[in-house]
C-alpha positions in Angstrom: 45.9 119.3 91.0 45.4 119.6 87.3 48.5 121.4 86.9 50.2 118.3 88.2 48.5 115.5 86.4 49.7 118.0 83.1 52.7 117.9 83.6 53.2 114.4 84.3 51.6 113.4 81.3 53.7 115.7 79.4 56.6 114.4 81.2 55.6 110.9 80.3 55.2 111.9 76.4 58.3 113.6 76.3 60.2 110.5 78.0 58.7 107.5 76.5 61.1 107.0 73.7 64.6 107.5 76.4 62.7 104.9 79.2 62.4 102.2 77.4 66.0 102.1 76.4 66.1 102.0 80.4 65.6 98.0 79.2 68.5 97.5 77.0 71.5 96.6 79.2 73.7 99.5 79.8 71.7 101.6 78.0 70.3 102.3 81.3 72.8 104.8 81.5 71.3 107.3 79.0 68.0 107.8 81.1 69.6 107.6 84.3 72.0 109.9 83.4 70.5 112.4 81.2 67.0 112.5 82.4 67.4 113.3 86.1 64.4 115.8 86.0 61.9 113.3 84.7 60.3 111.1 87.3 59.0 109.0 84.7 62.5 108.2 83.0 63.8 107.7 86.4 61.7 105.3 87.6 62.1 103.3 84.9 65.8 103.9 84.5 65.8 102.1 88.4 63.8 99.2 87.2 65.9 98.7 83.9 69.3 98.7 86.5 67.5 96.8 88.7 67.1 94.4 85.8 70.7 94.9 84.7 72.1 93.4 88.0 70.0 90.4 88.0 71.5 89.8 84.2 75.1 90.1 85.6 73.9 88.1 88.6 72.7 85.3 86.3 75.8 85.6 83.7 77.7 84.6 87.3 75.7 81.8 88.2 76.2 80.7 84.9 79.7 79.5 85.5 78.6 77.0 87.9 78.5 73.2 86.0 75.5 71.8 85.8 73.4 73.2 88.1 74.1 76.6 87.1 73.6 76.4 83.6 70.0 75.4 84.7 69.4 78.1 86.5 70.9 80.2 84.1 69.0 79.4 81.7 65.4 79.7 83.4 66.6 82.9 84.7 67.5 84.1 81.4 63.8 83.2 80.2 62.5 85.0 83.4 64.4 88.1 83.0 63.7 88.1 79.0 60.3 88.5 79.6 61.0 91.5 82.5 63.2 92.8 79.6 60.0 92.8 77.1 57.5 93.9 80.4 59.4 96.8 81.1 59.6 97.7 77.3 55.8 97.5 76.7 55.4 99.5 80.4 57.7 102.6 80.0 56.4 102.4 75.6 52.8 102.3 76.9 53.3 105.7 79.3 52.9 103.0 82.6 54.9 103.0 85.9 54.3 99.4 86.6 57.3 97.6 88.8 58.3 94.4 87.1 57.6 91.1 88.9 59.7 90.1 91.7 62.7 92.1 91.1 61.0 95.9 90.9 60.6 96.4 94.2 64.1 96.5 94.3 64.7 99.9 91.7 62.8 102.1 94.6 65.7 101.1 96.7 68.2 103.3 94.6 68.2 106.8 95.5 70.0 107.8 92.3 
């Protein structure tokens, strides 16, 4: 059992810097892409392109007069702060799903 908890905390040291660009729009593709052997970088990797498709979901609703400008607009707000949760999580060496959306990224089976 020790063995394990060593290695992931290695594996989370050695990842920290690549998951958090998991955060920054298509960036996501660096730890998805390149990090396929770390659990950590990939679970964040699914968070951060779970987080992408609700910006490009959001950027749609966004042509809608009106209405979808307001939404947009709080759900721009609402995803910012996902952005900056899922920096400070995969920065701060935890696997925590964001709000809402993150129980989506375990849906990907990348």
């Amino acid at each position: 059992m020790e063995e394990t908890v060593d290695h992931t905390v290695k594996d989370i040291e050695e990842n920290k810097a690549i998951s958090a660009l998991a955060y920054l729009g298509l960036l996501v593709l660096v730890p998805l892409l390149a990090k396929k052997e770390s659990p950590y970088a990939q679970f964040h990797a699914k968070q951060g392109l779970v987080l992408l498709i609700a910006w490009i979901a959001i950027w749609i609703v966004a042509i809608i007069p009106i209405l979808g400008w307001i939404i947009s607009i709080v759900g721009s707000i609402v995803l910012l702060v996902f952005t900056i949760m899922g920096l400070i999580n995969a920065l701060s060496g935890q696997m925590k799903e964001l709000p809402l959306i993150g129980k989506y990224g375990g849906k990907f089976n990348l």
